[in-house]
C-alpha positions in Angstrom: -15.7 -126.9 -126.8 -12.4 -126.2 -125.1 -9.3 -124.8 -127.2 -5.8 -124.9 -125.7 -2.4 -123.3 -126.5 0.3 -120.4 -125.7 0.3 -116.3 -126.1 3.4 -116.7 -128.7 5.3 -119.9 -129.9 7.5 -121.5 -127.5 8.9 -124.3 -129.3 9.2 -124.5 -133.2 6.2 -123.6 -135.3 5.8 -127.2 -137.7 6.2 -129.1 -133.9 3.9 -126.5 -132.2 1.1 -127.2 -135.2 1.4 -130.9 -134.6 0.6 -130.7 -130.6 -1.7 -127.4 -130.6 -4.9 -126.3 -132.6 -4.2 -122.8 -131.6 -2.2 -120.0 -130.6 -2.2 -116.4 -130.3 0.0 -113.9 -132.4 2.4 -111.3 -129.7 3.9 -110.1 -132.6 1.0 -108.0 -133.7 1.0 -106.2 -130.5 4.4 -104.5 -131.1 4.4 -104.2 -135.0 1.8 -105.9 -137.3 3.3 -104.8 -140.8 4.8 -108.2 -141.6 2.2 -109.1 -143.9 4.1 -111.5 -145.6 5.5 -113.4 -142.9 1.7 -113.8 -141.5 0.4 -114.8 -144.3 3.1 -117.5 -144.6 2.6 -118.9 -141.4 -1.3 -119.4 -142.3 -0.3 -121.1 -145.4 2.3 -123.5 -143.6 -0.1 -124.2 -140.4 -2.6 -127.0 -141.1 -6.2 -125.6 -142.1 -8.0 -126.6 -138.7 -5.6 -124.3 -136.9 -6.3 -121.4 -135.3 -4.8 -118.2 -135.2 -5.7 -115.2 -132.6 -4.0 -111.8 -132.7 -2.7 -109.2 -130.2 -3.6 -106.0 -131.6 -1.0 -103.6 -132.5 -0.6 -101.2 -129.6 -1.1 -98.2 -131.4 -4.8 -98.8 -130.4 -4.0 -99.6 -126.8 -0.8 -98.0 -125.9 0.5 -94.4 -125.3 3.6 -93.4 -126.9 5.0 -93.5 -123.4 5.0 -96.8 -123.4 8.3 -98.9 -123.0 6.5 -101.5 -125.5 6.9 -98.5 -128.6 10.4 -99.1 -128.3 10.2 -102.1 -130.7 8.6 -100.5 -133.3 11.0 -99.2 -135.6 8.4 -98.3 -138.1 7.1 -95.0 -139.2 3.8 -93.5 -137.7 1.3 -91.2 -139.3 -0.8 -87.9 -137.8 1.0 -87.1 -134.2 2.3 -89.6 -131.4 0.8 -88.3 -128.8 -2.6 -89.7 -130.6 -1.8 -92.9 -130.4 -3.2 -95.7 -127.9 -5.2 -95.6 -124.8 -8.9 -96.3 -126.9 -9.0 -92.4 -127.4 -11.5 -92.5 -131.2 -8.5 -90.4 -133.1 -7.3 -90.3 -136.7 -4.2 -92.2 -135.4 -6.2 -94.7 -133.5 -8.2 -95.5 -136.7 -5.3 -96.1 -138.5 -3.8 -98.1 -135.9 -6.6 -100.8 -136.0 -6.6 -101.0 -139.7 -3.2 -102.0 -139.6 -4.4 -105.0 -137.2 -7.3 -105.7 -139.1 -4.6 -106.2 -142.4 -2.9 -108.8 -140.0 -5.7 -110.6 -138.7 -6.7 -111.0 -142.3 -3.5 -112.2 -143.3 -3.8 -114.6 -140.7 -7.5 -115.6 -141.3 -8.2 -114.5 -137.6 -11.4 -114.2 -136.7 -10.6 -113.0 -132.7 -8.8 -110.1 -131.7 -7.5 -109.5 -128.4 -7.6 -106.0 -127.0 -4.7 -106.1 -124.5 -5.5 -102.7 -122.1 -2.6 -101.0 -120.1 -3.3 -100.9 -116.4 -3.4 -97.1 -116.2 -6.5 -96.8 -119.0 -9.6 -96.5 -116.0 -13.1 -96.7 -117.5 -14.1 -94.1 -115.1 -11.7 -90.9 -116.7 -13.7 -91.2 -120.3 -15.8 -94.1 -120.9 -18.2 -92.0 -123.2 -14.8 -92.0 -125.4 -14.3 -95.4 -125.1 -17.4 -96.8 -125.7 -17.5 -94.9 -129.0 -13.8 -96.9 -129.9 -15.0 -100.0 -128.9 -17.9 -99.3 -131.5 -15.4 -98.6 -134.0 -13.7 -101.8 -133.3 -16.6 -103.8 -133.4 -17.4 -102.3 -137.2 -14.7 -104.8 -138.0 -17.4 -107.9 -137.3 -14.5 -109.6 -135.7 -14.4 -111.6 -132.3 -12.9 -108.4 -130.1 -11.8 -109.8 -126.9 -10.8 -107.2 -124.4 -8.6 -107.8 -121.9 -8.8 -104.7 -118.8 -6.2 -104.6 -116.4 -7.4 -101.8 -114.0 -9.7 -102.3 -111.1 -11.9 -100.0 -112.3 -13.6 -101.9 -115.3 -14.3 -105.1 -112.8 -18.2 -104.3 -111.5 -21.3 -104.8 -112.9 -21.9 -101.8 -115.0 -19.3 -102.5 -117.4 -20.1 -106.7 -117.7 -23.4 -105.4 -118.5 -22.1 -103.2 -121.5 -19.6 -105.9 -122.5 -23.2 -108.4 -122.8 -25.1 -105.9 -124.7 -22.4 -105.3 -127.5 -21.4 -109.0 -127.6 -18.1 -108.3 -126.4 -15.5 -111.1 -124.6 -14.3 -110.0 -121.2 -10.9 -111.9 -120.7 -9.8 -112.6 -117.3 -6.8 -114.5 -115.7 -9.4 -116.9 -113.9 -6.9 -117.0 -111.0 -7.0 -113.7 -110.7 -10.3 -112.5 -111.5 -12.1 -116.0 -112.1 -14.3 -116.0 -115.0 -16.5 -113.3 -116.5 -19.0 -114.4 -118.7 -20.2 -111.6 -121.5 -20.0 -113.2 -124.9 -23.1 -115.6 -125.9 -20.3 -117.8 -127.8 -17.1 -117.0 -126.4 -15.2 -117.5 -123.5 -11.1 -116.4 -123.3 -9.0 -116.7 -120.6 -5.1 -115.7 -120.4 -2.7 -117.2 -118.0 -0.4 -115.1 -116.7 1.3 -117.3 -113.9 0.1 -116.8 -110.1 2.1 -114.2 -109.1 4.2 -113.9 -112.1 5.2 -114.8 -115.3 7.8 -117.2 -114.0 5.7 -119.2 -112.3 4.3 -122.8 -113.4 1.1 -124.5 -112.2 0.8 -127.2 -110.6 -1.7 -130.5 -111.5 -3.9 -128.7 -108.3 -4.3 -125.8 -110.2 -4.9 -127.0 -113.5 -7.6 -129.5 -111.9 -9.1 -126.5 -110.4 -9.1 -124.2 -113.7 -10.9 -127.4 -115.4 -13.6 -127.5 -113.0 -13.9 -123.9 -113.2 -14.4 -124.2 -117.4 -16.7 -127.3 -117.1 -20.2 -125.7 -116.7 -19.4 -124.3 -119.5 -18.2 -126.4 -121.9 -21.6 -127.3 -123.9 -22.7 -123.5 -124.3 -19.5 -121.5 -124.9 -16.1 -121.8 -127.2 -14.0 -121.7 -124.4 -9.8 -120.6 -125.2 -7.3 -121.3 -122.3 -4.1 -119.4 -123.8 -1.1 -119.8 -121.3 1.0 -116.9 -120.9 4.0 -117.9 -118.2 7.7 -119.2 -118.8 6.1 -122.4 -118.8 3.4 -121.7 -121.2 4.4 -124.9 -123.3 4.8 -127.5 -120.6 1.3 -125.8 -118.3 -0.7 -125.9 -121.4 0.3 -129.4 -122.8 0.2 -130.7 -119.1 -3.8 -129.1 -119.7 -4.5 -130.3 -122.9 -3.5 -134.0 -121.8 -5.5 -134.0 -118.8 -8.8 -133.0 -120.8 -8.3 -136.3 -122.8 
């Protein structure tokens, strides 16, 4: 089974629910305390669709990060706590506040969107024991790595062992298989997010998904100026 959409809406939500059966939430990622607005948007999308989440990037994130500069909301224990999968009070607290959007959503699958400085060489031991916590939640927790370091062997093994998704940009990375159910790739344009693929490409990501279309759930979630047009032009060539 193959699901298809974009990392945010790109065109208006009643039109996006007509043409998608998915899409994932940004809006989590930078502040998740618009409970209400979630849970309206679950009650106002059709009951087969699917919403994924960002999680809020108080899990993720240092306070450093340009991306705090949305959140205009009020943060508990100390800042410099906050992000970079360190198992703090803060960090806790953080993910709780995801959890209470995924839930207003009805999300089963939250994506775990990593900055490219966090290497799983400078404290995976700390880490590991976050991840755990995460995975206390029993939801989907799809982790997304963005520094070399986390792309061998030893890690893919640990990913398999706790039942957790490794998501790759499959041009990028290709695919890395680690969930027994779930497969989730993101987008992100071939050398930026301006670009748009080409009927080549998209050919070539479809061969790429095939094998394993009968064993895995597999999400293709486009994340480029072009999301909406890539992923329709996708979603029409699978049939």
């Amino acid at each position: 089974m193959i699901k298809v959409g974009c990392c945010g809406f790109p065109i208006k939500k009643e039109r996006y629910y007509s043409e998608f059966k998915v899409v994932e939430v940004q809006k989590t990622f930078y502040d998740p305390r618009n409970i209400e607005t979630f849970k309206k948007w679950r009650v106002n999308a059709p009951d087969d669709f699917e919403f994924t989440i960002k999680a809020w990037q108080g899990v993720t994130h240092d306070i450093k990060s340009p991306t705090w500069k949305r959140y205009k909301g009020e943060l508990i224990g100390k800042k410099e706590r906050y992000g970079l999968l360190h198992l703090t009070e803060e960090v806790m607290w953080a993910w709780e506040r995801t959890l209470d959007a995924a839930n207003a959503l009805n999300s089963n699958i939250i994506v775990v969107q990593l900055p490219p400085k966090l290497s799983w060489d400078e404290n995976n031991e700390d880490i590991k024991k976050t991840i755990d916590y995460l995975l206390e939640s029993k939801k989907i927790i799809v982790i997304e790595p963005r520094n070399k370091t986390w792309f061998r062997e030893e890690v893919y093994d640990y990913f398999r062992k706790n039942n957790i998704v490794f998501c790759t940009d499959p041009f990028k990375n290709g695919l890395i298989d680690t969930h027994r159910d779930v497969m989730y790739l993101r987008l992100h344009g071939i050398g930026g997010y301006k670009y748009k693929y080409n009927e080549e490409e998209l050919k070539a990501l479809y061969t790429w998904v095939e094998p394993y279309l009968d064993q895995r759930k597999i999400y293709v979630m486009f994340n480029n100026v072009y999301m909406y047009e890539n992923a329709k032009q996708f979603l029409d060539m699978l049939g």
